[in-house]
C-alpha positions as CSV (number, residue, x, y, z in Angstrom):
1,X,4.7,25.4,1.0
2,X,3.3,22.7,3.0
3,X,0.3,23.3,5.6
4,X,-1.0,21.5,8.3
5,X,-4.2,19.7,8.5
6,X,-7.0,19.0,10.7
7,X,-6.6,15.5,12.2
8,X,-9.1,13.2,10.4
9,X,-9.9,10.0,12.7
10,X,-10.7,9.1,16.0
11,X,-7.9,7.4,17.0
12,X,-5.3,10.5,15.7
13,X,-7.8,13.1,17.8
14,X,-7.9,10.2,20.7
15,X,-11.6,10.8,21.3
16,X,-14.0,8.0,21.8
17,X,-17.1,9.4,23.9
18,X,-18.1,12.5,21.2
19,X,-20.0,12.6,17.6
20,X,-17.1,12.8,14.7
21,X,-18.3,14.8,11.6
22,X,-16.3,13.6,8.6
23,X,-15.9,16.1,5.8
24,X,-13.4,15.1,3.1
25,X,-11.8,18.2,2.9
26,X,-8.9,16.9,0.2
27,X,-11.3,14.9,-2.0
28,X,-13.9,18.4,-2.2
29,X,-10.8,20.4,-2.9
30,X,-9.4,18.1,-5.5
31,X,-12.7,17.5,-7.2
32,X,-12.8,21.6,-7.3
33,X,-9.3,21.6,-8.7
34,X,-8.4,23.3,-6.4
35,X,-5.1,24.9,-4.3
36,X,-4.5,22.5,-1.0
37,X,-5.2,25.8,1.1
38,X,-8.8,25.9,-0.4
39,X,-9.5,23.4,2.2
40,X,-9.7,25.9,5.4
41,X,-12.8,26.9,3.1
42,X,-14.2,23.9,3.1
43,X,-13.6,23.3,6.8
44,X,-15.3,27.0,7.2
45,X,-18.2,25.9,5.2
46,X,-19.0,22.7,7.8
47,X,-18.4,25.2,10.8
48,X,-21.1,27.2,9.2
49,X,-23.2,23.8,9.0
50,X,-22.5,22.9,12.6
51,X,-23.3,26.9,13.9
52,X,-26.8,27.1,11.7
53,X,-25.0,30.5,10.1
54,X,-26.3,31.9,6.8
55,X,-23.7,31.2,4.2
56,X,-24.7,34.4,1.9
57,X,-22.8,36.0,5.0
58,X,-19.5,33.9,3.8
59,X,-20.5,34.2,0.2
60,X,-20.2,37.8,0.1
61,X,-17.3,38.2,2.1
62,X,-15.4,35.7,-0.5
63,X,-16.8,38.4,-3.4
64,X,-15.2,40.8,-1.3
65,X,-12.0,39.6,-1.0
66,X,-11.4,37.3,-4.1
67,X,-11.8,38.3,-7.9
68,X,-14.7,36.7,-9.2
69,X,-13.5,33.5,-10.5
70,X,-11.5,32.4,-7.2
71,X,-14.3,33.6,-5.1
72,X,-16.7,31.5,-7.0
73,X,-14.2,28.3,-6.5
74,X,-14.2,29.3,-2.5
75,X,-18.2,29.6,-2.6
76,X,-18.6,26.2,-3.8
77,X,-15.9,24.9,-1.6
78,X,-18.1,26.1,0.9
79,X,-21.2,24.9,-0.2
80,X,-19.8,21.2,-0.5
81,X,-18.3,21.7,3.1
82,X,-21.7,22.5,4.3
């Protein structure tokens, strides 16, 4: 399956006048060993950063969804996103 991804630079986004956050969302993933589609987590984990959110809010919602070894890969895909 192959997934989309977010546009990394300015030129590709074609903005020139705003603050780019970089977040390396394929090297996190990689160094996690982890499934290309962990990186939405990653990207949530920077949203968090950017919104000042509480990431025990995301934490549990990953123990609530995942079993416990996947939802520990997704809470420190998070953490490295923040």
């Amino acid at each position: 399956m192959r997934y989309g991804r977010i546009k990394e630079t300015e030129d590709e986004l074609g903005i020139t006048d705003k603050k780019i956050f970089r977040v390396p969302l394929s090297k996190i993933v990689k160094d996690l060993d982890g499934p290309q589609i962990m990186e939405n987590t990653v990207g949530l984990g920077a949203a968090i950063a950017l919104l000042d959110y509480d990431t025990n809010l995301m934490n549990n919602v990953l123990r609530d969804t995942f079993d416990k070894k996947i939802a520990e890969q997704n809470i420190e895909a998070t953490k490295r996103g923040y």
